[in-house]
Backbone as CSV, one residue per row, in Angstrom:
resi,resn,N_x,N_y,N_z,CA_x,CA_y,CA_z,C_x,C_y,C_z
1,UNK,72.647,-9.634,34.088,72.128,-10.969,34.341,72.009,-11.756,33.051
2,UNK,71.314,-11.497,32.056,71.127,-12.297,31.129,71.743,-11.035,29.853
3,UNK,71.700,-12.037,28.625,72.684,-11.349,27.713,71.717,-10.163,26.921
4,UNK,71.834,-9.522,26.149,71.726,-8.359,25.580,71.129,-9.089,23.868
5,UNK,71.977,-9.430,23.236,71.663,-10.297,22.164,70.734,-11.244,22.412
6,UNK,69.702,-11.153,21.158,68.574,-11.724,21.074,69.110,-13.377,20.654
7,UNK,68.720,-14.203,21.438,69.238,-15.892,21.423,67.868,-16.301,20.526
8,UNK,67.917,-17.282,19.738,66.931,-17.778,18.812,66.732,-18.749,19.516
9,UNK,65.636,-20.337,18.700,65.154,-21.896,19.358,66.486,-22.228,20.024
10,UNK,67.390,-22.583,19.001,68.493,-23.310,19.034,69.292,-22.818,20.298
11,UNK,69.126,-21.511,21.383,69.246,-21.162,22.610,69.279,-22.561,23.527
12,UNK,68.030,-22.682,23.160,67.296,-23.802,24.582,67.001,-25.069,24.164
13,UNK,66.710,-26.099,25.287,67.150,-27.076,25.025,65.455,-27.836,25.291
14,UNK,64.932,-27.323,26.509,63.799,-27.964,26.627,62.582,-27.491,26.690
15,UNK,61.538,-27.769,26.263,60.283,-26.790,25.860,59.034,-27.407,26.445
16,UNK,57.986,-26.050,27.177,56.846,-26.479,27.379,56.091,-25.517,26.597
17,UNK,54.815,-25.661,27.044,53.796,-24.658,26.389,52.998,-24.322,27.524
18,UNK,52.638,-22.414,27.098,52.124,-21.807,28.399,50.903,-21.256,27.672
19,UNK,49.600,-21.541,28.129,48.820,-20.099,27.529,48.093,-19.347,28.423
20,UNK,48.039,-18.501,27.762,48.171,-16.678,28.259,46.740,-17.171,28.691
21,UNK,46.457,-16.341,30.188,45.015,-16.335,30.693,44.104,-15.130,30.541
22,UNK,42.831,-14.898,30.684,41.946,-13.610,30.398,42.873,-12.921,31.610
23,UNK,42.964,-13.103,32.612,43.672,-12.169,33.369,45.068,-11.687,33.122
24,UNK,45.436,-11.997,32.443,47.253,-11.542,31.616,47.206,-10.768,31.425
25,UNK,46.119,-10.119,30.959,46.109,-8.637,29.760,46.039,-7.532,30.666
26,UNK,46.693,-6.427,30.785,46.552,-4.948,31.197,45.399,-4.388,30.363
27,UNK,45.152,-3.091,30.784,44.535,-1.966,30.388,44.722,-1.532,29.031
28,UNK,45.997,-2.270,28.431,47.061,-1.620,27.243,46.712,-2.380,26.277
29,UNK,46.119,-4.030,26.741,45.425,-4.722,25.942,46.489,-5.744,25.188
30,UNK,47.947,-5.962,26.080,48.805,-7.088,26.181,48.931,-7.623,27.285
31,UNK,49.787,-8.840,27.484,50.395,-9.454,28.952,51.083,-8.241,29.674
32,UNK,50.915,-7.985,31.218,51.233,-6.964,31.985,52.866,-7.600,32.172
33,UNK,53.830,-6.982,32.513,55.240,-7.383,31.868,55.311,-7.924,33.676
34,UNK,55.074,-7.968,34.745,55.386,-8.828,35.654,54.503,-10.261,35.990
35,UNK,53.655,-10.548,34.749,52.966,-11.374,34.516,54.684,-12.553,33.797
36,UNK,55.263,-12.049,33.044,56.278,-12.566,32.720,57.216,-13.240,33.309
37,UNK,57.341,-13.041,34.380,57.698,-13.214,35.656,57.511,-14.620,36.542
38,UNK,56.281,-14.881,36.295,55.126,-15.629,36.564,55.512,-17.224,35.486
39,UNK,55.745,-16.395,34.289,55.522,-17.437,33.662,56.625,-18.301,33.664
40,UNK,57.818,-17.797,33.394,59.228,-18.086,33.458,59.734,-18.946,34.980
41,UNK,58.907,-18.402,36.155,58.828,-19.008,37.161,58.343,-20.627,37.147
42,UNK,57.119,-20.668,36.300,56.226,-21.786,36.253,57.164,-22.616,35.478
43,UNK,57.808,-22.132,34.403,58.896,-23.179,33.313,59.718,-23.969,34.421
44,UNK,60.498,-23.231,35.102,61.221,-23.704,36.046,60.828,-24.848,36.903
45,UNK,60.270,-24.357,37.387,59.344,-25.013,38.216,58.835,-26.477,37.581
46,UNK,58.192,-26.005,36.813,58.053,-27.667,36.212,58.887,-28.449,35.732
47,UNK,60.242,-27.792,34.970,61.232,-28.764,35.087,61.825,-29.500,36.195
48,UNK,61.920,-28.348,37.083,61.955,-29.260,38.267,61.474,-30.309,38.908
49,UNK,60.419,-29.965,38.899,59.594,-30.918,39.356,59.326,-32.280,38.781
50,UNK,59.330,-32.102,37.315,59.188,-33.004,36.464,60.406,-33.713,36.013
51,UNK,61.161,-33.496,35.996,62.512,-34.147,35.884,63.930,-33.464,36.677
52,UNK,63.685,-33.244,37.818,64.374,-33.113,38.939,64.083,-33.730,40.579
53,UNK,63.001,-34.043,39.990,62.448,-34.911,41.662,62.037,-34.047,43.025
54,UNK,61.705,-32.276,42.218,61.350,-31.626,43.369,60.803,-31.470,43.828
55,UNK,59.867,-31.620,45.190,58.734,-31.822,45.740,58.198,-30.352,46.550
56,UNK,57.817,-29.291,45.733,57.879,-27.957,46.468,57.347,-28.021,48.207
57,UNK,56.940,-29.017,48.843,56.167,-28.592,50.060,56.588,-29.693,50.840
58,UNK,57.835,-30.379,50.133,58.482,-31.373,51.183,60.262,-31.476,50.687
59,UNK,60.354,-31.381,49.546,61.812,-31.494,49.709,62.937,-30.817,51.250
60,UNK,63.664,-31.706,51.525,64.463,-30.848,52.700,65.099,-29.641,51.711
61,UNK,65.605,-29.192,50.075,66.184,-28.700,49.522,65.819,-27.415,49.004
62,UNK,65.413,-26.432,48.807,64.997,-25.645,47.904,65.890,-24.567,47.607
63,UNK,65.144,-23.962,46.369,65.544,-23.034,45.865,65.241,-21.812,46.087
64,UNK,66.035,-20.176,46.612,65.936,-19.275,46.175,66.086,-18.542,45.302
65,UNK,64.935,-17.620,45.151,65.664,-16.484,43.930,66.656,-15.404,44.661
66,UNK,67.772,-15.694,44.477,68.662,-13.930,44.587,68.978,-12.979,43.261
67,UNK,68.191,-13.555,42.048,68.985,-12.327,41.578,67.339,-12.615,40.015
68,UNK,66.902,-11.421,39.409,66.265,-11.721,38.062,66.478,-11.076,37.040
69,UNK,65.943,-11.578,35.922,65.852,-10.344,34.559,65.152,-10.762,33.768
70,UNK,64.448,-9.813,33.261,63.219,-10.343,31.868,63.486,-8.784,30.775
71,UNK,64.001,-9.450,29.241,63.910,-8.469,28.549,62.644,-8.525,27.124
72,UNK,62.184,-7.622,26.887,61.145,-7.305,26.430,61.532,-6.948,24.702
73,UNK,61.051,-7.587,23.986,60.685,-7.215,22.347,59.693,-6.908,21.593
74,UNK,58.384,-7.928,22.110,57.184,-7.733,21.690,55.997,-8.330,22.661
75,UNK,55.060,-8.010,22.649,54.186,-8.364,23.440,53.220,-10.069,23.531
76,UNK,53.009,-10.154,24.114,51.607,-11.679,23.945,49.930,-10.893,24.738
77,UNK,49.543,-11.324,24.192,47.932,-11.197,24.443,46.913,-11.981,24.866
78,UNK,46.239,-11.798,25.450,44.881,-13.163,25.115,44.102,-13.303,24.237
79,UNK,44.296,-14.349,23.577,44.440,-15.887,24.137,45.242,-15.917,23.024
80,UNK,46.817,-16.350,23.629,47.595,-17.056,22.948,48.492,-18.229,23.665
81,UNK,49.077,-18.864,23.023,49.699,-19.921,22.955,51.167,-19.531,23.490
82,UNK,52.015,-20.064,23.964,53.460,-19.369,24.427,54.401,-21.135,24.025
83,UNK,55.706,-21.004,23.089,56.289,-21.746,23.383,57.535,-21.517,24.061
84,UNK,57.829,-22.025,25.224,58.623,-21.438,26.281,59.706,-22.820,26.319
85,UNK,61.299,-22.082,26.196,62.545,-23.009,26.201,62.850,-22.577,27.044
86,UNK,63.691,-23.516,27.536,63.952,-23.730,28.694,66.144,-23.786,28.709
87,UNK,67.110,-23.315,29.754,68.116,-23.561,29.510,69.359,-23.109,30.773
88,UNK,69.975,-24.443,31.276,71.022,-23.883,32.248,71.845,-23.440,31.653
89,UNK,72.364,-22.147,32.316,73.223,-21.233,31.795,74.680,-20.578,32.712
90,UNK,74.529,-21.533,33.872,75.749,-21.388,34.931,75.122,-22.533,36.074
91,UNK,76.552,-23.518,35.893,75.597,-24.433,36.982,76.586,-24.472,38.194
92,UNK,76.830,-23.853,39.650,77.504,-23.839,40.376,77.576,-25.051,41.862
93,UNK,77.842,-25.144,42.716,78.041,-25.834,43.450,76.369,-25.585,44.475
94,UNK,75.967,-24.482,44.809,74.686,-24.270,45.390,73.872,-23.372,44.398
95,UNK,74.442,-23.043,43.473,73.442,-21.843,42.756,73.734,-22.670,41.018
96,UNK,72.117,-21.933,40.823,72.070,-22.517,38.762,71.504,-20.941,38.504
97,UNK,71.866,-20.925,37.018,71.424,-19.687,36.377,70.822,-20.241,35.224
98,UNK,69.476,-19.572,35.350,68.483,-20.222,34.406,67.913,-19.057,33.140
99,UNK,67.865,-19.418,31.922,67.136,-18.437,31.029,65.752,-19.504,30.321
100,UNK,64.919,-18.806,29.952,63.776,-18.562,29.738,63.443,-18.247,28.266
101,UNK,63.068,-18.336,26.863,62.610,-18.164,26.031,61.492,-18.148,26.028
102,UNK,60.443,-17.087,25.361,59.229,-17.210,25.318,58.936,-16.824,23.968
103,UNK,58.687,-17.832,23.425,58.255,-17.573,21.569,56.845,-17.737,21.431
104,UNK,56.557,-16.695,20.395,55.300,-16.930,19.457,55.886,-18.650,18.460
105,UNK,54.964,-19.273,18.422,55.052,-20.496,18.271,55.650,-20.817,16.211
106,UNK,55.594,-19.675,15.427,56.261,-19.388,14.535,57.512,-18.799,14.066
107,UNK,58.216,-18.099,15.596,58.902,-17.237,15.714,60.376,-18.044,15.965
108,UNK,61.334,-17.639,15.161,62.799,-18.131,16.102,63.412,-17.465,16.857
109,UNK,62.815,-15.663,17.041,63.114,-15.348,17.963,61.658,-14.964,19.028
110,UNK,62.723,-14.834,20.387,61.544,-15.134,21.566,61.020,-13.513,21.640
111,UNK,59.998,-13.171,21.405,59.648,-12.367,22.198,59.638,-11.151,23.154
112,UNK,59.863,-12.433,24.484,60.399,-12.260,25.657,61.376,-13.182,26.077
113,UNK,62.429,-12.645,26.896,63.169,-13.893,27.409,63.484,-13.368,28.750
114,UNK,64.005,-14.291,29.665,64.864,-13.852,31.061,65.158,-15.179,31.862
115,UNK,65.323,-14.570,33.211,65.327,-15.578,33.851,65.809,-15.254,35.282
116,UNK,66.486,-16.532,36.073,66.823,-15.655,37.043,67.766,-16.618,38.169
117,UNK,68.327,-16.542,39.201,69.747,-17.158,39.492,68.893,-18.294,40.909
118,UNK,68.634,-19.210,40.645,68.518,-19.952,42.172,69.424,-20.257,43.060
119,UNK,69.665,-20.029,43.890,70.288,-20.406,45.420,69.458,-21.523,46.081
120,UNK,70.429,-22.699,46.292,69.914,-23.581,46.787,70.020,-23.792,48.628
121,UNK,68.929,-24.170,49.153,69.114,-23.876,50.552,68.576,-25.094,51.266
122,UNK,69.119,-25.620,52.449,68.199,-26.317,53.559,66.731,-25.164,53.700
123,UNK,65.695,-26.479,53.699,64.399,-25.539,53.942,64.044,-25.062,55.396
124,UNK,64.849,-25.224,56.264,64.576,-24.911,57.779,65.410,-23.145,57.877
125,UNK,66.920,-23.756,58.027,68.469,-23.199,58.303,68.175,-22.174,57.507
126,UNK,67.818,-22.015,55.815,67.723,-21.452,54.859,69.423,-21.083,54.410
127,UNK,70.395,-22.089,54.760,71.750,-21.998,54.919,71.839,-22.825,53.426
128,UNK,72.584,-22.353,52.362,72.831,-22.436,51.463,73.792,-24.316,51.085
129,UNK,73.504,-25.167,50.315,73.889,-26.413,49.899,74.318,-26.194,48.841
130,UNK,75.137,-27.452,48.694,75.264,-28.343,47.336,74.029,-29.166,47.249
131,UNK,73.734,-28.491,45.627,72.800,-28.704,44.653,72.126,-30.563,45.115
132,UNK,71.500,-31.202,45.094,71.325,-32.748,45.259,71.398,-33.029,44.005
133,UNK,71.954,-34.201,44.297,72.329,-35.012,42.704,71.370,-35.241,41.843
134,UNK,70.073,-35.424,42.017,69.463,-35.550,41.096,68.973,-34.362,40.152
135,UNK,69.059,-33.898,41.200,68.444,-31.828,40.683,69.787,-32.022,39.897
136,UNK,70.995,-31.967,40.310,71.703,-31.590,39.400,71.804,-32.021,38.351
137,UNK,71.805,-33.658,37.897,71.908,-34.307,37.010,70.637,-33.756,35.922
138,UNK,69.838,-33.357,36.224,68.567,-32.657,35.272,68.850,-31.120,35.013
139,UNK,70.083,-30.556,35.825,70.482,-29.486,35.483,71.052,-29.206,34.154
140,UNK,71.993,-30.870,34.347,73.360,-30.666,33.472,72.380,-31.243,32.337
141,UNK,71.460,-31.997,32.354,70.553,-32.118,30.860,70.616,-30.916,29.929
142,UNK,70.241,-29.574,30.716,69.843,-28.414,29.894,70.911,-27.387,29.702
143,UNK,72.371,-27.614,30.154,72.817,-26.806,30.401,73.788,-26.775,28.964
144,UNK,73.183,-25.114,28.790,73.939,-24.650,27.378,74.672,-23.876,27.443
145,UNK,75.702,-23.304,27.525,76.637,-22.030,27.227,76.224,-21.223,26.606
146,UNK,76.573,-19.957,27.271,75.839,-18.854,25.792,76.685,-18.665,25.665
């Protein structure tokens, strides 16, 4: 799913900031690694939403996940800061492939990174579309080649 080689800033194109909650932390006394999951979800998500025009609880359009991956380097803790890039990485006719950077806010490399493949669907049918133009046009904003 996603590449093997560690991608630096210059990966991604668009950036939010996430911070880590008292509930993040395991027993181990870092972020629990399907907490990661979570977060990379939320990036998405708000791009979408925020500059894709997606309305999670009314669009006729949405997105599935069919496919994920999150790879692991070093940990985050509470209470920290997350700067999270953002980047299309396959943009198809019903499906986008999205990666995820998650940096310590000094770091050029992430961390953590992943991501994971959306399938776009009628929200009834759950029968698979072409992408809507506007989603797409905010696709092709971010979309980088690795």
């Amino acid at each position: 799913m996603i590449d093997t080689s560690i991608p630096d800033r210059d990966n991604y194109v668009w950036w939010t900031t996430i911070d880590t909650r008292w509930s993040d932390n395991d027993m181990y006394g870092h972020v629990n690694n399907a907490i990661y999951y979570n977060y990379i979800d939320s990036v998405v998500n708000k791009y979408l939403i925020n500059e894709g025009g997606l309305k999670p609880t009314e669009s006729e359009q949405i997105g599935v996940v069919v496919e994920s991956a999150c790879r692991y380097v070093d940990s985050f803790r509470y209470p920290e800061s997350i700067e999270c890039g953002l980047r299309v990485v396959m943009l198809g006719n019903s499906s986008v492939k999205y990666e995820v950077g998650l940096f310590q806010p000094s770091d050029n490399a992430p961390r953590v990174w992943g991501g994971f493949v959306h399938v776009f669907v009628d929200r009834v049918s759950r029968r698979p579309q072409r992408i809507i133009e506007t989603m797409r046009l905010a696709m092709m904003k971010i979309k980088k080649d690795t």
